[in-house]
VOBA-1610 file (N, C-alpha, C; in pm, whole numbers, padded with zeros to 5 digits, always signed):
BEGIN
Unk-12165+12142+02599Unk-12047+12084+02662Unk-11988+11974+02574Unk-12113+11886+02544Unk-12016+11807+02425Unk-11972+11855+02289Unk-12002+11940+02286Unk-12015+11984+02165Unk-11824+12035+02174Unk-11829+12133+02300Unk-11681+12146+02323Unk-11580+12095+02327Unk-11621+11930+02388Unk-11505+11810+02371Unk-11499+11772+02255Unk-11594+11790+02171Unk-11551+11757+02058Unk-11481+11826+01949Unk-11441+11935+02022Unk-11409+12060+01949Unk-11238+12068+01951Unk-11203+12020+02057Unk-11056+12022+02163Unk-10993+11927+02045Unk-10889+11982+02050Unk-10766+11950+01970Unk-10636+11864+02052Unk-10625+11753+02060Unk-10521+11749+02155Unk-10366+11810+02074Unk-10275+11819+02194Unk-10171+11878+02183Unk-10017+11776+02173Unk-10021+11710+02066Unk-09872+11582+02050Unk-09798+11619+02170Unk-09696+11525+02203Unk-09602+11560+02261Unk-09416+11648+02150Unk-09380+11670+02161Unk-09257+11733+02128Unk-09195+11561+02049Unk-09143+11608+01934Unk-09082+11473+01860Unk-08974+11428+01939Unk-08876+11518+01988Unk-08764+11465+02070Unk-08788+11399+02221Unk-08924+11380+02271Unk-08944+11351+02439Unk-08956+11230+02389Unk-08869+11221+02509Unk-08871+11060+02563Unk-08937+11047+02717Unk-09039+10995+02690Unk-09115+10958+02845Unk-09024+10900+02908Unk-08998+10787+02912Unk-08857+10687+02950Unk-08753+10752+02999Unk-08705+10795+02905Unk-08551+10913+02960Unk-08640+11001+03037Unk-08734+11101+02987Unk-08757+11213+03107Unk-08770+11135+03266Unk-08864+11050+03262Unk-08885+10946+03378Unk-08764+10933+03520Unk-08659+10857+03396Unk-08529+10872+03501Unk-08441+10942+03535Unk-08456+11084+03441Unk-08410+11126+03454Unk-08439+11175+03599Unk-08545+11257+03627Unk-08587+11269+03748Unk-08599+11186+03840Unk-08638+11066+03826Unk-08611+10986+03916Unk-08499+10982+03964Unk-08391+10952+03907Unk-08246+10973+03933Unk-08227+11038+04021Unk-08233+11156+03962Unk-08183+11337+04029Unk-08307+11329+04183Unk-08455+11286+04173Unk-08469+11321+04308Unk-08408+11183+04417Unk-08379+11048+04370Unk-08301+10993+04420Unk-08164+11072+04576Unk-08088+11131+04407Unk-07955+11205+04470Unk-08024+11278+04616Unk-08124+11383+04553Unk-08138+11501+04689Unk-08207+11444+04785Unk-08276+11333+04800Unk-08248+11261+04903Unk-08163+11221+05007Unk-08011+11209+04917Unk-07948+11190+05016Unk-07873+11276+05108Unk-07890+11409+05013Unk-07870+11532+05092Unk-07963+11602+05169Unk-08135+11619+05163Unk-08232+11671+05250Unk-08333+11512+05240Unk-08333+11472+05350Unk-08296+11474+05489Unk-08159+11342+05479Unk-08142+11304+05417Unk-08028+11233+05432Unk-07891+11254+05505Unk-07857+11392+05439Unk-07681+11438+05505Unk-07734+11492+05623Unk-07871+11550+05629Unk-07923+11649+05738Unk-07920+11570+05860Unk-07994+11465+05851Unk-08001+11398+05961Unk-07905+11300+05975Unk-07792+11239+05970Unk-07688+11222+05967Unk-07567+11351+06034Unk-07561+11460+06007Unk-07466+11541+06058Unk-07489+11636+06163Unk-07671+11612+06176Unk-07749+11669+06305Unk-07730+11554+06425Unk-07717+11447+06384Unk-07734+11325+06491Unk-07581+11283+06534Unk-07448+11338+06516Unk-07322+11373+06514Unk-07256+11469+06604Unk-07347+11586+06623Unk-07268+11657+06664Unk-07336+11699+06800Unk-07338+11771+06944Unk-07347+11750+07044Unk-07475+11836+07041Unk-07571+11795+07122Unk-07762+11838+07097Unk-07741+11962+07061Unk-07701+12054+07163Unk-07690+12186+07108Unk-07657+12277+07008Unk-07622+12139+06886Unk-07610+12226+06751Unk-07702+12162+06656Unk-07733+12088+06712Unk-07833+11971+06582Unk-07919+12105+06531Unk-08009+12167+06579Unk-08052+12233+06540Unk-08044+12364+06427Unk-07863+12395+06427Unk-07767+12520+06373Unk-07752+12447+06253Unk-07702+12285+06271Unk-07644+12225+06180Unk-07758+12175+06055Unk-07908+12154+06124Unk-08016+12115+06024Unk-08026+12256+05957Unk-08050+12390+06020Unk-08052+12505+05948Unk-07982+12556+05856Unk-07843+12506+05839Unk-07715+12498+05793Unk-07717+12451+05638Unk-07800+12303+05662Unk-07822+12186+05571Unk-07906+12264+05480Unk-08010+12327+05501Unk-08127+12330+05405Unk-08111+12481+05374Unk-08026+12563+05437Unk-08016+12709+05407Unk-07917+12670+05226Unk-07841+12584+05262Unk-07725+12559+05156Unk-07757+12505+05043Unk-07848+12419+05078Unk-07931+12301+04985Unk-08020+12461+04900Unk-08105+12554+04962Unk-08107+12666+04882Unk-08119+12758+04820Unk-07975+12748+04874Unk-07934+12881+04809Unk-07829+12833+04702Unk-07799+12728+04683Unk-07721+12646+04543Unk-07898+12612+04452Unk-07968+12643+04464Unk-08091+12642+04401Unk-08147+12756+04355Unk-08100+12839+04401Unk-08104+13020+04351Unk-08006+13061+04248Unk-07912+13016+04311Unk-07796+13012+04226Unk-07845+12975+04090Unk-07866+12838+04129Unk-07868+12721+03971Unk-07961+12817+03904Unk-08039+12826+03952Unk-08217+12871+03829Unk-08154+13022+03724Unk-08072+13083+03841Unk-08065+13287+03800Unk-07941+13235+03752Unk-07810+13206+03697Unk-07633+13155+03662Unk-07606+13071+03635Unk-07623+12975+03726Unk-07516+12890+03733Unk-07515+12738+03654Unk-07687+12713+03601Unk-07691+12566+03524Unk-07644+12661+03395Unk-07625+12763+03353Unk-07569+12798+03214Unk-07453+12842+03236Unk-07359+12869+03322Unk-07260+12875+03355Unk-07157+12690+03338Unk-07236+12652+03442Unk-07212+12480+03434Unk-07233+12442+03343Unk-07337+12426+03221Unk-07402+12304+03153Unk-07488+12383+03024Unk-07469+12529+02999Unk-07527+12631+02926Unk-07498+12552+02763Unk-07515+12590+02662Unk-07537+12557+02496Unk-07401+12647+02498Unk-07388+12789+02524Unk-07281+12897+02485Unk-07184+12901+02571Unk-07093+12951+02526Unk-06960+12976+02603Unk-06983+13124+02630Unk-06913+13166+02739Unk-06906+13299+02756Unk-06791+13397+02677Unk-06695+13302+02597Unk-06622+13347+02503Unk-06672+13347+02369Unk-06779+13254+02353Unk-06831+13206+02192Unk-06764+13094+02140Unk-06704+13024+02191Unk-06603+12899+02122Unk-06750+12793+02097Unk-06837+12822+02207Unk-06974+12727+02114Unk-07097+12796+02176Unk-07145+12784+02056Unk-07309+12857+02022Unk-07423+12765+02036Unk-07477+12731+02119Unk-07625+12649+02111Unk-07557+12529+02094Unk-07468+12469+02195Unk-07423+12333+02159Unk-07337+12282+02076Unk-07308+12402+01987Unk-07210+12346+01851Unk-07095+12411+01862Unk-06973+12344+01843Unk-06847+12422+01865Unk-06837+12485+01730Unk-06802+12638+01729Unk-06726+12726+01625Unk-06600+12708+01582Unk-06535+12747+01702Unk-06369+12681+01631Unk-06318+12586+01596Unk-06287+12583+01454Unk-06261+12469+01436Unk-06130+12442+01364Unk-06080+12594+01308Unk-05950+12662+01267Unk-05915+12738+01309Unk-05801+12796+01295Unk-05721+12917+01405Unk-05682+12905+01521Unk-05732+12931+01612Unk-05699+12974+01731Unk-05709+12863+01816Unk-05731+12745+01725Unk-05795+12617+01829Unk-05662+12561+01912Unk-05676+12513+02018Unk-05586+12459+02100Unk-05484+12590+02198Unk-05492+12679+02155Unk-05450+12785+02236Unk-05496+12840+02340Unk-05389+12930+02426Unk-05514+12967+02549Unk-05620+13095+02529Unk-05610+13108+02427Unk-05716+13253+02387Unk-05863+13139+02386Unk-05832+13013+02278Unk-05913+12932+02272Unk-05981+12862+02427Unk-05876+12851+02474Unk-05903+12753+02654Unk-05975+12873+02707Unk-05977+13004+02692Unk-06074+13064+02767Unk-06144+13125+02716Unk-06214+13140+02570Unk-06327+13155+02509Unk-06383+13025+02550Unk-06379+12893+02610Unk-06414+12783+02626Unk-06443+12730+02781Unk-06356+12900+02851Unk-06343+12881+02993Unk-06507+12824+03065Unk-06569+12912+03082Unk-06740+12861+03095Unk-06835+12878+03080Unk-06948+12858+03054Unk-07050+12887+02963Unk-07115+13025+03017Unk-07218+13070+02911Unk-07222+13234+02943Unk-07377+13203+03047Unk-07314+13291+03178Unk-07410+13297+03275Unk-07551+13321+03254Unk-07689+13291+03288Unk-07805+13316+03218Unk-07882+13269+03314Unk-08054+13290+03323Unk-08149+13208+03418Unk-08242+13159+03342Unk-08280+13060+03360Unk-08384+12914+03360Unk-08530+12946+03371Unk-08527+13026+03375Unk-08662+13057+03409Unk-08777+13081+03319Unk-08767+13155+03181Unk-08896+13139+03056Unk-08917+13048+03050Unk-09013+13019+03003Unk-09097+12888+02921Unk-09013+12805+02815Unk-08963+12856+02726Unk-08843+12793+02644Unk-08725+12740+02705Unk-08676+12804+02825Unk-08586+12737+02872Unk-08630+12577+03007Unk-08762+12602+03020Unk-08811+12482+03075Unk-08820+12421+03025Unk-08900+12454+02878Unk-08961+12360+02814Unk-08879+12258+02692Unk-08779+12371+02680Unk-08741+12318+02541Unk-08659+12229+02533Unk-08597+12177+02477Unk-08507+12041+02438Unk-08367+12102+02507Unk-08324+11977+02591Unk-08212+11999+02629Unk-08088+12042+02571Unk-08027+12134+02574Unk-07862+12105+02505Unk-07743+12150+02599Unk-07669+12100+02541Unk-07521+12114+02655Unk-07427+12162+02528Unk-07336+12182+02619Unk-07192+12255+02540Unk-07111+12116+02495Unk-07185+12030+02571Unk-07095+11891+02537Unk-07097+11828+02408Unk-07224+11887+02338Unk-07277+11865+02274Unk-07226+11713+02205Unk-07332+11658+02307Unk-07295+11528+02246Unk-07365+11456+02153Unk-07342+11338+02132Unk-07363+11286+01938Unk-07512+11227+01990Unk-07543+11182+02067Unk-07678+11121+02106Unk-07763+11261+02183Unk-07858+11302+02089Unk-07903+11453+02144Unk-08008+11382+02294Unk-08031+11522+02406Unk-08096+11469+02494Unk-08259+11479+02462Unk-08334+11401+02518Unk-08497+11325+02495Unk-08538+11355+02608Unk-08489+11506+02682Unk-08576+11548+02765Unk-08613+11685+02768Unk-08633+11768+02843Unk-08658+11934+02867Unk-08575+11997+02958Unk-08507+12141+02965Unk-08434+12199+03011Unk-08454+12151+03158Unk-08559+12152+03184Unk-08586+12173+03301Unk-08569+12047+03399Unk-08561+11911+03312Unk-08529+11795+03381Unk-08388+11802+03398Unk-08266+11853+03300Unk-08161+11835+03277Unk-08089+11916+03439Unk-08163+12021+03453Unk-08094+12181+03525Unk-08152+12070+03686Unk-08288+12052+03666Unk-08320+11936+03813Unk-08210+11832+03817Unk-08147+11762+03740Unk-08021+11638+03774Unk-07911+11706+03808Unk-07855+11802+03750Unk-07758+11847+03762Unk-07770+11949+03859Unk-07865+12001+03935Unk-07858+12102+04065Unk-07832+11985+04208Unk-07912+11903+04203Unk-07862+11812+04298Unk-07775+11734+04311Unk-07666+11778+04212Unk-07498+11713+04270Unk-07463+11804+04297Unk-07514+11972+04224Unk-07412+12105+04283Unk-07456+12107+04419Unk-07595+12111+04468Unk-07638+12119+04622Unk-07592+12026+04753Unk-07570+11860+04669Unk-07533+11788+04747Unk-07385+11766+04805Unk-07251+11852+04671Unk-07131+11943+04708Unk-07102+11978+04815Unk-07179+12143+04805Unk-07107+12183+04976Unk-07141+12111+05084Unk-07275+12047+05068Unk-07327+12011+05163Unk-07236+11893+05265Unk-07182+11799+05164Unk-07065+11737+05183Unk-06983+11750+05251Unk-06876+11880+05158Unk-06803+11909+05268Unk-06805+12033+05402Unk-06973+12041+05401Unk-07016+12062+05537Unk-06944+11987+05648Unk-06951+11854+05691Unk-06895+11771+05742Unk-06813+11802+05772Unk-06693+11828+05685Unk-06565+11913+05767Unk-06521+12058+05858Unk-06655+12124+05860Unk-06627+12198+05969Unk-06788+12217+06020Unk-06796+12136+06099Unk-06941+12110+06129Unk-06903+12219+06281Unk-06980+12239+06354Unk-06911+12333+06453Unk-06795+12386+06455Unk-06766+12451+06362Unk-06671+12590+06330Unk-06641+12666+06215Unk-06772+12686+06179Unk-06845+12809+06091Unk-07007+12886+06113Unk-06977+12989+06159Unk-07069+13027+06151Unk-07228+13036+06049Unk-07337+13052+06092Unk-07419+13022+05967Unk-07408+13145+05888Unk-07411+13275+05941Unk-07366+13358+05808Unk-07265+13330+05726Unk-07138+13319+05784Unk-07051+13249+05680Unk-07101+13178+05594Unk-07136+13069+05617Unk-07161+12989+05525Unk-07300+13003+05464Unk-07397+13063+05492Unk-07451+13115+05362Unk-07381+13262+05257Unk-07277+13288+05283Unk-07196+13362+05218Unk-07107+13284+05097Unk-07060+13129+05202Unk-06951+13088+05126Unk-07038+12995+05033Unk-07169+12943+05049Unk-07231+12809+04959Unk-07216+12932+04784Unk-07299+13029+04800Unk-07331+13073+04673Unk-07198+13127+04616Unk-07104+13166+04614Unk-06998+13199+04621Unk-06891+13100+04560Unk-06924+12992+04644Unk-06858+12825+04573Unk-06901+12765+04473Unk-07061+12819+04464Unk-07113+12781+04338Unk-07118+12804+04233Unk-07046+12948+04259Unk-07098+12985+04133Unk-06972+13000+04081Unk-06827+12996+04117Unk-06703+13047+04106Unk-06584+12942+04123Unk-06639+12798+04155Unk-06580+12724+04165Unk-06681+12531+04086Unk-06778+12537+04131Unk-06869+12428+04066Unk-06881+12442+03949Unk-06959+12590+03894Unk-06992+12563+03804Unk-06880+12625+03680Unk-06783+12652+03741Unk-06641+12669+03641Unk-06608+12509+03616Unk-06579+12453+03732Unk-06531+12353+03714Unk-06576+12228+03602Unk-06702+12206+03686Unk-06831+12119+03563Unk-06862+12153+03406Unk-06826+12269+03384Unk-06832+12348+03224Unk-06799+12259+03114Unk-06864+12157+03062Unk-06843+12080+02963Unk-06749+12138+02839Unk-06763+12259+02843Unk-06729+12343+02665Unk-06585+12327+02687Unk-06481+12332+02815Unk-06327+12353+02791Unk-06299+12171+02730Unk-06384+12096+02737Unk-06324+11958+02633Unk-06330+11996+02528Unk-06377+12114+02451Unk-06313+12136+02318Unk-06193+12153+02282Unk-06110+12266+02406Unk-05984+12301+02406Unk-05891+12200+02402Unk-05957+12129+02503Unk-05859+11985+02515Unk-05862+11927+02464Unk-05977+11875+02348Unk-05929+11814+02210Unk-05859+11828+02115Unk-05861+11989+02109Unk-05793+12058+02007Unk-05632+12054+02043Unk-05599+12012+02174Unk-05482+12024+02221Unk-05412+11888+02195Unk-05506+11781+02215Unk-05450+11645+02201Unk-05420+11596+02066Unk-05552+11653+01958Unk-05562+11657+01822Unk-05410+11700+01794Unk-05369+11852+01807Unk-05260+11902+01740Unk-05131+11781+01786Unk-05121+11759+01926Unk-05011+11680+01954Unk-05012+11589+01886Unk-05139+11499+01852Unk-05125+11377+01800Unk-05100+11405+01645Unk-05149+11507+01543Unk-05099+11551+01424Unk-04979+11556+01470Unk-04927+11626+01533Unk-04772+11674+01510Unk-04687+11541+01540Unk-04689+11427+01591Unk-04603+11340+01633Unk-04651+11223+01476Unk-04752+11250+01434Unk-04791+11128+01359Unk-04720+11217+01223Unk-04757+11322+01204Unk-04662+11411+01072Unk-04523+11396+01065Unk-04463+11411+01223Unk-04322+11375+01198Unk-04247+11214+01139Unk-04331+11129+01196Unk-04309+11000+01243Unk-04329+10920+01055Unk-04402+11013+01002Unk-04450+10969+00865Unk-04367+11003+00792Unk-04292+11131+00808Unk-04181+11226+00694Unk-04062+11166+00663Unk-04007+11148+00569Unk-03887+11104+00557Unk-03809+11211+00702Unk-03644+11118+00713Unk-03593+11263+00819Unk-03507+11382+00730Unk-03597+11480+00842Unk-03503+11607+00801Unk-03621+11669+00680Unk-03709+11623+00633Unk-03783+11637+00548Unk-03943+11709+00628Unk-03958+11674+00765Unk-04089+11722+00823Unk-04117+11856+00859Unk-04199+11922+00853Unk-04233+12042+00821Unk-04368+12037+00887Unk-04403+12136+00983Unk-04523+12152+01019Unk-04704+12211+00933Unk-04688+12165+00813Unk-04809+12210+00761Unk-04858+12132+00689Unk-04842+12003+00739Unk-04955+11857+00669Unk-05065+11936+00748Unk-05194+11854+00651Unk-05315+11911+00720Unk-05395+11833+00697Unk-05343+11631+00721Unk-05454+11515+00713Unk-05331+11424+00721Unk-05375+11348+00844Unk-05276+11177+00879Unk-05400+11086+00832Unk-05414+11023+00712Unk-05516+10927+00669Unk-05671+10964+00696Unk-05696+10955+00810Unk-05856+11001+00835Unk-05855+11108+00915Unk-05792+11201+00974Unk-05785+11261+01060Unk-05682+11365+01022Unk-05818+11451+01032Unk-05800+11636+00996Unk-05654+11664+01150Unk-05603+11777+01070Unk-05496+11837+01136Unk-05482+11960+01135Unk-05460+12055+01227Unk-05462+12173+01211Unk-05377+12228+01088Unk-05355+12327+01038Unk-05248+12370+00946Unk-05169+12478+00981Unk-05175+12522+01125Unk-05102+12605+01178Unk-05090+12550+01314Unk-04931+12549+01389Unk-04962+12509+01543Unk-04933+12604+01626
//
């Protein structure tokens, strides 16, 4: 037996984990679903007249999930995926960076990330990335990132549960939660269309700073640098 402990190899942690960040991160995120199970639950059960408290707690936690089915099998790579479902970005990194940028062929290669599930070992385990791809990489694991970000999509409908609290049926609305989630949240939340919209603000701001620089009558759309700042060469 000792002979075995002495044999055991420990296993580092991953260079990019951050204990710290992973920490709050979750902390955070189970914070949030708190305030949706039992938080919104018991709050919108204690509201409405005895005889539904019961429809309305079933209501709460049927929704809570099935935006959790959603998230794991679509919808955190739909929402918050590395790829676009057009290809405008691959594993976090935007492709376009000439051509087609700022157009709407571009706005919807950028529309939302390509649908996928959470579920291998690599996608738990491995280092976070987003389409946002932002300049400070994340210091946690897929799996903390897809946990923060499922409990604002869950805590959503749940929300505007409230507004028709006795007058929806519960089939309905386990029809309408996954449905909203997947076709309206996680379109919406899709980090990757701020490429488009850079590329859109970029060209405007080339094109007004190119004119504004040209002698008049002299400006011409194919400068392709205002001092530090690249410009498309086609608009």
């Amino acid at each position: 037996m000792i002979h075995l402990l002495g044999a055991t190899v420990p296993v580092p942690y991953p260079s990019w984990l951050n204990p710290a960040d992973n920490t709050w991160q979750i902390t955070a995120a189970t914070l949030v679903g708190l305030m949706s199970i039992p938080g919104l639950a018991v709050l919108y059960a204690s509201i409405v007249p005895k005889k539904w408290a019961v429809n309305v707690l079933s209501m709460m936690f049927a929704g809570f999930s099935l935006v959790l089915i959603v998230w794991v099998l679509w919808g955190f790579k739909m929402g918050f995926g590395a790829t676009s479902i057009g290809g405008g970005v691959r594993n976090g990194v935007q492709t376009q960076l000439t051509g087609a940028t700022g157009t709407w062929q571009h706005f919807f290669e950028n529309f939302v990330g390509k649908p996928g599930q959470i579920l291998n070992s690599y996608s738990e385990q491995g280092q976070a990335v987003s389409a946002a791809n932002t300049v400070i990489p994340f210091h946690f694991p897929v799996a903390s990132l897809a946990y923060f970000q499922f409990v604002f999509a869950a805590i959503t409908p749940l929300l505007f549960l409230g507004s028709v609290l006795g007058r929806i049926k519960f089939t309905a609305w386990c029809i309408l939660v996954p449905l909203w989630s997947t076709f309206v949240y996680s379109v919406a939340t899709s980090p990757s269309k701020e490429h488009w919209t850079s590329q859109v603000v970029t060209s405007s701001t080339c094109r007004r700073a190119c004119r504004d620089s040209s002698p008049p009558g002299s400006w011409a759309p194919d400068c392709c640098e205002i001092g530090s700042m690249p410009c498309p060469t086609t608009w």
